[in-house]
Backbone as a ProteinNet text record, in pm:
[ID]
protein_1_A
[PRIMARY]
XXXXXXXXXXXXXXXXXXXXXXXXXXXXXXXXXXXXXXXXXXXXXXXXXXXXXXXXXXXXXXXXXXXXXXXXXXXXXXXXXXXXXXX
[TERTIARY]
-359.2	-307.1	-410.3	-492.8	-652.2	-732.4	-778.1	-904.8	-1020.5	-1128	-1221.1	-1356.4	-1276.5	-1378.2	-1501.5	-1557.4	-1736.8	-1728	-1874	-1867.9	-1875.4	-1844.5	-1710.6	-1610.3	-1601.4	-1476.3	-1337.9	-1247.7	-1126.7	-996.4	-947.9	-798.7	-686.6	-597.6	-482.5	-402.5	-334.7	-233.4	-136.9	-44.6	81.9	181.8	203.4	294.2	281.5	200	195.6	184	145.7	138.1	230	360.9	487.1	577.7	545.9	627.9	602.3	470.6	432.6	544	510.9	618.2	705.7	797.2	947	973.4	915.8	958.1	931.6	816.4	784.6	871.2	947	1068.2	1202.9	1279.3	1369.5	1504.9	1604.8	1745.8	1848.6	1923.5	2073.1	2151.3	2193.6	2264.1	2422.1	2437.6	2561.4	2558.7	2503	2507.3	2562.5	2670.7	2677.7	2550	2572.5	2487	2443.9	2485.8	2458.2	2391.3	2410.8	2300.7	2183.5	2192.8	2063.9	1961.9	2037.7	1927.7	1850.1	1968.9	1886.4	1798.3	1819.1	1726	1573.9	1572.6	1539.3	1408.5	1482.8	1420.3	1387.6	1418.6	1327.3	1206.6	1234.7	1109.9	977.6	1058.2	958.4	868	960.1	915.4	805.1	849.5	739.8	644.6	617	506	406.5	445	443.5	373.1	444	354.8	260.9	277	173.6	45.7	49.5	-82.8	-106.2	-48.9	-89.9	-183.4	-131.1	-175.6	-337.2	-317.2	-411.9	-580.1	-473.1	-620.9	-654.5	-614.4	-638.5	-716.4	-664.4	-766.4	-886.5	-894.3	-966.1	-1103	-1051.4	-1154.7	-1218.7	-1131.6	-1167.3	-1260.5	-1245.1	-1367.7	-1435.6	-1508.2	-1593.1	-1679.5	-1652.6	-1753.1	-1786.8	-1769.2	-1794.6	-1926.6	-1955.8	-2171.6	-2148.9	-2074.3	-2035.9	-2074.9	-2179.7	-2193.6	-2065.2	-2094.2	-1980.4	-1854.8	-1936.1	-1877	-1790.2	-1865.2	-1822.2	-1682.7	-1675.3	-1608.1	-1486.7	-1464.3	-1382.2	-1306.4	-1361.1	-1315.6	-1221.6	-1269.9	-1241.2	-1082.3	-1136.9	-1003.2	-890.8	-899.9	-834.7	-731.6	-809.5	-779.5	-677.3	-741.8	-630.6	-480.2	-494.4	-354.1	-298	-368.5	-257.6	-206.9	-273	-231.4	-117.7	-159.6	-75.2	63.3	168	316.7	371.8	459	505.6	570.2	612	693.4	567.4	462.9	362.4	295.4	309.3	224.8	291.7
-945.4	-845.2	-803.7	-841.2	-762.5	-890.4	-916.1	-1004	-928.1	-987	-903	-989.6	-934.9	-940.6	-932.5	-823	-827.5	-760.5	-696.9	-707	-531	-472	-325.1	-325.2	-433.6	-399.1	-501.1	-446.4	-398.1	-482.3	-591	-593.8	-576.7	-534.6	-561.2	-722.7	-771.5	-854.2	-825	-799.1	-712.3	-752.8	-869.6	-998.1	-931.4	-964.3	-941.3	-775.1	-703.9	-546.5	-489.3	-524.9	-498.4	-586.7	-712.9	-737.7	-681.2	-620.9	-517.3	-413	-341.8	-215.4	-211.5	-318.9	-382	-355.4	-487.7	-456.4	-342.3	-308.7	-143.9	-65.5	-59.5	51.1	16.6	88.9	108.8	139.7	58	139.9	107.5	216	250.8	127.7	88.2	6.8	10.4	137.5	227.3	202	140.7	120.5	32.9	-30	-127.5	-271.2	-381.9	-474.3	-436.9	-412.3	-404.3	-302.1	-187	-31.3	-72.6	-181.2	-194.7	-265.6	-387.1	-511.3	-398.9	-267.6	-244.6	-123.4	-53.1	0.9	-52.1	-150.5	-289.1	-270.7	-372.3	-380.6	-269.6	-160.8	-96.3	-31.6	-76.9	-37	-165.3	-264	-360.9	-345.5	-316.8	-318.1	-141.7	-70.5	36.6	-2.3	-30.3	-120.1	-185.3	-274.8	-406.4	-312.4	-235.9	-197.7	-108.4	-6.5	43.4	-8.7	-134.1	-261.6	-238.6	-296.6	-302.5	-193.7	-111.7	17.1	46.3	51.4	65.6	-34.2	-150.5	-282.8	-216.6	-187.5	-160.1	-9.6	76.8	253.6	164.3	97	36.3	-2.7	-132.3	-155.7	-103.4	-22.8	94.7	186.4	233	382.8	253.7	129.9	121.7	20.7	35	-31.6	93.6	253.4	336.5	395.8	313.8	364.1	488.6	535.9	649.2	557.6	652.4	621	553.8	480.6	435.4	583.6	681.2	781.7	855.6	882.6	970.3	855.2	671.8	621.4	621.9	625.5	639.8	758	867	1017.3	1027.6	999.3	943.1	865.9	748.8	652.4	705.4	814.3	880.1	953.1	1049.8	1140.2	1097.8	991.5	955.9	867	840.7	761	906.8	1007.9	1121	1199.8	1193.5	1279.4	1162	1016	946.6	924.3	976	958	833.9	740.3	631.9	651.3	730.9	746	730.6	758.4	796.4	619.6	525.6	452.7	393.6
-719.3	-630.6	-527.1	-551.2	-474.7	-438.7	-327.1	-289	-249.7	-276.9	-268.9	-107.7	10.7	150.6	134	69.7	94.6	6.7	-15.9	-141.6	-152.5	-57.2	-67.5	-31.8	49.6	107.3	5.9	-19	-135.1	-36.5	-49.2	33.1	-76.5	-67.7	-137.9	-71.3	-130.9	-134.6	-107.2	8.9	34.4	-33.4	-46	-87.7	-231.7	-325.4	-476.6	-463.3	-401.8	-457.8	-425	-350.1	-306	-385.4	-487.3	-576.9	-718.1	-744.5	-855.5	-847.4	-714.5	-698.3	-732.8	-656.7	-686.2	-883.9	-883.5	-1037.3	-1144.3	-1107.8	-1176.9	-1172.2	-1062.1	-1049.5	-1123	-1163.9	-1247.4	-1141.5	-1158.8	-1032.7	-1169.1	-1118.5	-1221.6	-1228.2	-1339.3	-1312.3	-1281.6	-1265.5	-1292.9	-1085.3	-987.9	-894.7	-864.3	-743.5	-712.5	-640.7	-684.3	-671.2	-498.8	-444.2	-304.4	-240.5	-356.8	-372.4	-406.8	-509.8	-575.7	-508.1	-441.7	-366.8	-204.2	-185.7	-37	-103.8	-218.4	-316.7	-302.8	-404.7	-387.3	-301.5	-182.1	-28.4	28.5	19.2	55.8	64.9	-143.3	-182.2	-157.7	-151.6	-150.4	9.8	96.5	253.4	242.9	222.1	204.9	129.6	2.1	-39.5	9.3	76.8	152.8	274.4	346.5	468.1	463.4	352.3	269.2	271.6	168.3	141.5	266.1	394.5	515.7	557	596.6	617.4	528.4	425.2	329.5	398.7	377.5	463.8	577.1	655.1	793.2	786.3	717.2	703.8	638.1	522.3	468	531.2	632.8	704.2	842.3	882.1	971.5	869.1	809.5	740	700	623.8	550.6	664.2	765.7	929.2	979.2	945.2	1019.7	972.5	911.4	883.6	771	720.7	596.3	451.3	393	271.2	157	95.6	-25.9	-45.5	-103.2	-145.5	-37.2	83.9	208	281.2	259	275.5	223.7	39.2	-18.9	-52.3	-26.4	3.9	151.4	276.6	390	400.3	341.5	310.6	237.1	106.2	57.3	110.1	197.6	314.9	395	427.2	558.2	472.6	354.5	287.5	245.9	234.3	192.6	328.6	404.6	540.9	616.3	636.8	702.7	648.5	713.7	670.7	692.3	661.3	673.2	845.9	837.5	1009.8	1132.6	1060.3	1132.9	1229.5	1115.7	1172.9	1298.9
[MASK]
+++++++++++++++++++++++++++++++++++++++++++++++++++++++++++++++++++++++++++++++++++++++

């Protein structure tokens, strides 16, 4: 799920950490098949652009000269403040 760039810097796998998601999640089955697959897909596509997102704050804060610690606090920050509508 994870490749590892240098030797701080962290990528996710969008592909595999958006098919983790997928299946981790649980949908009713009391839904029609057609509730479930855009259920589903959506969760997989938020996931998926998530990872994205994530790589990209990622390697933006850990090129910005900030200690390990002051980086990963940083990076934190900005995945809880940034809204999906946002990017």
């Amino acid at each position: 799920m994870t490749t590892q760039a240098s030797d701080d810097n962290l990528k996710l796998d969008q592909k595999e950490f958006a098919k983790m998601i997928v299946n981790s999640h649980r949908v009713s089955d009391e839904l029609d098949p057609e509730a479930i697959v855009k259920r589903k897909l959506t969760i997989y596509l938020t996931a998926y652009y998530l990872a994205e997102k994530f790589n990209n704050l990622q390697d933006e804060t850990f090129t910005s000269g900030l200690s390990t610690s002051q980086e990963y606090q940083k990076l934190l920050q900005q995945l809880q403040d940034t809204k999906f509508g946002d990017w």
